[in-house]
N, C-alpha and C positions, 0 to 999 in steps of 0.2 A: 600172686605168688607171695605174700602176705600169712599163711597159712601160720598160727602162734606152734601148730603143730613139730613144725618143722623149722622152727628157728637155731635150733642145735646142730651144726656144724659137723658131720663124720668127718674121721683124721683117713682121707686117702692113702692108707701106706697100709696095706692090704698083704697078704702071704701072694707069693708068686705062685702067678698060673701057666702050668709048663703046656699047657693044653694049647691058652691063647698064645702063648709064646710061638709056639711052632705052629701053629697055624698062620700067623703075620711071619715069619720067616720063609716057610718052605714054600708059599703061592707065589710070592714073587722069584723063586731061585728055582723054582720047576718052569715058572714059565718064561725065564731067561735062558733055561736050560733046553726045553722042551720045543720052545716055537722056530728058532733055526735050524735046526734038525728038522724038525716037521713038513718046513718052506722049501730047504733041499731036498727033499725025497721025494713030497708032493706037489713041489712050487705053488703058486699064487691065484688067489680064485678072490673075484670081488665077492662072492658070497659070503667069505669069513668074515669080512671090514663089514655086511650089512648087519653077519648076526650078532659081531661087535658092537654096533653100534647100538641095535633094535635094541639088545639087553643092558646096556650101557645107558641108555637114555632111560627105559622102563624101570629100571634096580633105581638109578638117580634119583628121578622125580619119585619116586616112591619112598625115599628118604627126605629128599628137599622141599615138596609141595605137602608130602602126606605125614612122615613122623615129626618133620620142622615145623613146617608151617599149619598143620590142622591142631595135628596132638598132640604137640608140647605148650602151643603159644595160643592154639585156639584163636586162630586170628580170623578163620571162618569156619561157615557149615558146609556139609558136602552130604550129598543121601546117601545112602548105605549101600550103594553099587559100587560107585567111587572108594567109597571109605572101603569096601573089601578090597579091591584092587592094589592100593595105598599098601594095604597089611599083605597083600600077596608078594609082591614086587618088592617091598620093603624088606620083605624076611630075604628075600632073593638079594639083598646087598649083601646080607652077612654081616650085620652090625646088630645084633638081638632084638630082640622084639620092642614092639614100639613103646610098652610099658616098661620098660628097662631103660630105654634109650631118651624118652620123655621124662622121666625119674633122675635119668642125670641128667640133662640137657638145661630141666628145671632147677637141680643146685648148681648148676653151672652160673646162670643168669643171677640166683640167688647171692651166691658168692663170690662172685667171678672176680679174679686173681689172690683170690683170697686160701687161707687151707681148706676150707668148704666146698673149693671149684674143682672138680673131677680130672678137669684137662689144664691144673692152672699155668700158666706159662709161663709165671716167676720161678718154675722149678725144674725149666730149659726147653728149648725147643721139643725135640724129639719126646722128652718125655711128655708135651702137650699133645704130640702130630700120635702119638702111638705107645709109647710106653707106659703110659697110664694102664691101655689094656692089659699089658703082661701081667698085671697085680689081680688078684679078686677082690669083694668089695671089702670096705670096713666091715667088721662084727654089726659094728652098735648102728649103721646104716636103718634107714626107715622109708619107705613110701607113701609115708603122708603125707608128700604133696601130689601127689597122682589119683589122689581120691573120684576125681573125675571122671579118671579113665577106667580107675575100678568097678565103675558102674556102665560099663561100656560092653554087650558079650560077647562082640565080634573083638572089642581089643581081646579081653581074657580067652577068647578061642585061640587066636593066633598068638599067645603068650602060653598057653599049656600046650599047642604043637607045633611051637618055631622050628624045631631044629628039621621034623618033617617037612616042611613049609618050603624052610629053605634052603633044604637041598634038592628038591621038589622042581622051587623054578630058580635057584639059583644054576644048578647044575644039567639036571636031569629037562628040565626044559630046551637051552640053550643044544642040549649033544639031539635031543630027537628033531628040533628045527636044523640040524645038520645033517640027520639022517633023510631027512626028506628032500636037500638034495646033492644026498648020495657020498656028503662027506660027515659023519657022525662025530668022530675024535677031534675033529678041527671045528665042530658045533662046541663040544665042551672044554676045549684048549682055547678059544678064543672067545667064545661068548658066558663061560663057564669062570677056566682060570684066571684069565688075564682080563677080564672085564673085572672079576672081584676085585684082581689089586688094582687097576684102575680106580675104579668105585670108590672104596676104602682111601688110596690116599686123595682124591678128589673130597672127599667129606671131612678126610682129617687135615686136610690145608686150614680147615675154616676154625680149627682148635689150634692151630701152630701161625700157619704161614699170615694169617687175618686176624692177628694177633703182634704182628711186629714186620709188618710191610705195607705201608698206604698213608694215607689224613688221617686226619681225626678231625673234622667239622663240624661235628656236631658237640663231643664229649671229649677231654683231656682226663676226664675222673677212671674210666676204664682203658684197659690195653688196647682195647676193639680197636680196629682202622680199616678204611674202607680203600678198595686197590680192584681196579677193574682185571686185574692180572689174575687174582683168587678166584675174583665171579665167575673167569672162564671156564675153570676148573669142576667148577661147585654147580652150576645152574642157576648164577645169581647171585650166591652166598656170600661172596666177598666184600660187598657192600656193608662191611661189618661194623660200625661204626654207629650210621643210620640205626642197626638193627638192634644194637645194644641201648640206644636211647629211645627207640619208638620199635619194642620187640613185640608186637601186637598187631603193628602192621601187616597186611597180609606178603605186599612190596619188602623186596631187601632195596632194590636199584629203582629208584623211583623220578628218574627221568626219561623219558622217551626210548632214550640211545643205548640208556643203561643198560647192558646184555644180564636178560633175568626171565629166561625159559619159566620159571618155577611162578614168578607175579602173572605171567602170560598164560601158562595154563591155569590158572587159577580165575582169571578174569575170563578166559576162554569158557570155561565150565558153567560158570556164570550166566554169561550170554545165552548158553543151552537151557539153564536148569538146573544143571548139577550141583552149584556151589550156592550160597546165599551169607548175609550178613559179612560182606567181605569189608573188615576193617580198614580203613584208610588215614592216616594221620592228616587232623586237617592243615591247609599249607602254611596257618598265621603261627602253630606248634611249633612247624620245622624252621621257622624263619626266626622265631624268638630264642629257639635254639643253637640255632648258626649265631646270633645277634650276640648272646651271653657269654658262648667259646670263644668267639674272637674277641671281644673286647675284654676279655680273662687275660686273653695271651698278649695284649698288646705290651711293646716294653715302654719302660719311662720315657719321659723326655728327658733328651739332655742335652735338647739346643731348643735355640728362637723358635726357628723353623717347624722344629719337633712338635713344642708348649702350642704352638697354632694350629699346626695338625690334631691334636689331640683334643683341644676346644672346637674345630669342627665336627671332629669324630662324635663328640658328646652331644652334639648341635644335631647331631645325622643320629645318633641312637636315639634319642627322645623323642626327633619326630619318627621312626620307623615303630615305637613302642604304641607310640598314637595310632598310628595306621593298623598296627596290629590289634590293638586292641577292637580298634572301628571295623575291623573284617570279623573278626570271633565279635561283636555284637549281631554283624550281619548276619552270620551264620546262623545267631542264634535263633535270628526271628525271621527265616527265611518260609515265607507262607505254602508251607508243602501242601495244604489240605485245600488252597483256594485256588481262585481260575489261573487259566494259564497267563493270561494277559498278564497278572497280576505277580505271576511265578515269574517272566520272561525280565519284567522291570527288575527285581529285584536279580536274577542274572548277571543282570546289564551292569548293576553296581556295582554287583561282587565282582564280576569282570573286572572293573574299571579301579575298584580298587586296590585289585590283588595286581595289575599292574601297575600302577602306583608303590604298591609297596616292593615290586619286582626292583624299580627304578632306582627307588629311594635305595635300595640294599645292594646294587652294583655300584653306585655312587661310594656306598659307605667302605665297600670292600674295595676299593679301589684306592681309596684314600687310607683304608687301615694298611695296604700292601705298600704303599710308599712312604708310611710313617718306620715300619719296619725296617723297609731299606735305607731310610736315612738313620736309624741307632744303630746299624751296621757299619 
């Protein structure tokens, strides 16, 4: 994202769009209007919650795995069955086509909280979470950083017939999978209406709410924060922090536990066939990166106690630099092309050293956490 193309900055403040306006207004005031009324007349059927949910999970991941993580960040490949689905599903969010939506997404990362950033959050919540939309774009706006995708004809298909698209499976999908059984209006009031505004502000937590609730472990330089609270929301997306210093990764949540549907089916598709060249940050990156944030933030000394803390602390960063460095050598000449036996030793190392450097880095964060609490 380098592109000299695109180093000019649009001034987001755009003529208002009365179009987008009322469309984010009335979907969520129809369907606070609409669905208890609908509940008392016709009461309650687990089939609305499934086709809530079918189309709620399908619209998601077709913005979080397909327009986030394929098309804007390219963090993997996917065949071209996948990638239509992506674009089907996707248009079914009602967030535009993935060439629009990767176009911002990219000055986003570009300029992020900058005047450049589409959703920047120095210019208040709400207007990051949604008000942004109510505006059209800049004049002098360009997409030349999407060059990519402009050579893509499945994106430029589903960018010349989004609005068909997605009222296709956003709407018209959701009411016939409720016609079939037997309840239509509550197919499109629930898997239709209210999954939109679901959807919608589930995607826009990750321009607002993961933006000024969470850490920052990785980076203090951007607003990113990562908050398992947003990931719930998003399908992983919360992990915002991680993603704005390693936004290439295929992973937002990249511990075991970390809830991230989105890294899951991506590694899922993988395992079939589907997906390929799945980027992964290697772990001596993330650790060098966690190693440079905290010892950024640490405060001064301003006792005994403190001045010895902080000469261990430095004792503890140098050798984890060492070890970092001895793992990124290992990495580098790690013998992919020779026998196994030969593959399994070098393993063994990297095992052993990436726990090593596991050790040495709870060690050091343990001691930067009570260096803290003693300038408290």
């Amino acid at each position: 994202m380098t592109n000299k193309n695109w180093q000019h900055a649009p001034i987001w403040n755009g003529k208002f769009s009365p179009i987008n306006a009322a469309f984010l207004i009335l979907t969520p005031a129809l369907s606070v209007a609409l669905i208890p009324v609908y509940l008392h007349v016709n009461g309650w059927h687990w089939g609305y919650f499934f086709i809530f949910s079918a189309m709620t999970w399908l619209t998601s991941l077709g913005i979080t795995a397909g327009y986030h993580r394929q098309f804007s960040h390219q963090s993997y490949d996917c065949n071209r069955v996948v990638k239509f689905l992506y674009l089907i599903f996707g248009a079914g969010a009602l967030q535009n086509s993935a060439l629009k939506w990767s176009s911002d997404h990219r000055y986003h990362h570009r300029f992020v909280d900058k005047e450049g950033d589409p959703y920047n959050i120095n210019r208040g919540f709400f207007y990051a979470h949604m008000g942004w939309i109510f505006y059209k774009d800049p004049e002098e706006r360009t997409y030349d950083n999407i060059r990519d995708l402009l050579k893509d004809p499945l994106v430029l298909w589903q960018d010349k017939y989004y609005l068909p698209i997605a009222v296709t499976t956003g709407f018209v999908l959701p009411t016939f999978l409720g016609y079939l059984c037997g309840y239509p209006f509550a197919g499109f009031l629930f898997g239709g209406l209210f999954r939109t505004v679901f959807v919608h502000h589930g995607t826009f937590f990750i321009n607002s709410m993961a933006h000024v609730l969470g850490n920052q472990p990785y980076s203090t330089k951007v607003t990113a924060r990562d908050s398992w609270i947003t990931a719930l929301f998003s399908n992983g997306e919360g992990f915002h922090n991680f993603h704005h210093v390693f936004a290439n990764d295929y992973r937002n949540g990249i511990a075991w536990y970390h809830w991230d549907p989105s890294k899951w089916l991506i590694w899922s598709l993988n395992k079939f066939g589907f997906s390929s060249n799945l980027t992964r940050t290697p772990d001596w990156q993330i650790y060098k990166a966690k190693l440079e944030n905290t010892h950024e933030q640490l405060p001064k000394a301003q006792s005994e106690l403190a001045l010895q803390c902080h000469q261990q602390l430095e004792a503890l960063k140098a050798n984890i630099e060492e070890k970092i460095q001895q793992l990124a050598k290992l990495r580098r000449e790690f013998p992919s092309r020779e026998t196994k036996i030969r593959q399994r030793y070098f393993r063994k190392r990297l095992n052993a050293e990436s726990a090593a450097l596991k050790r040495t880095w709870r060690e050091y964060k343990t001691l930067a956490q009570l260096t803290r609490q003693l300038e408290h």
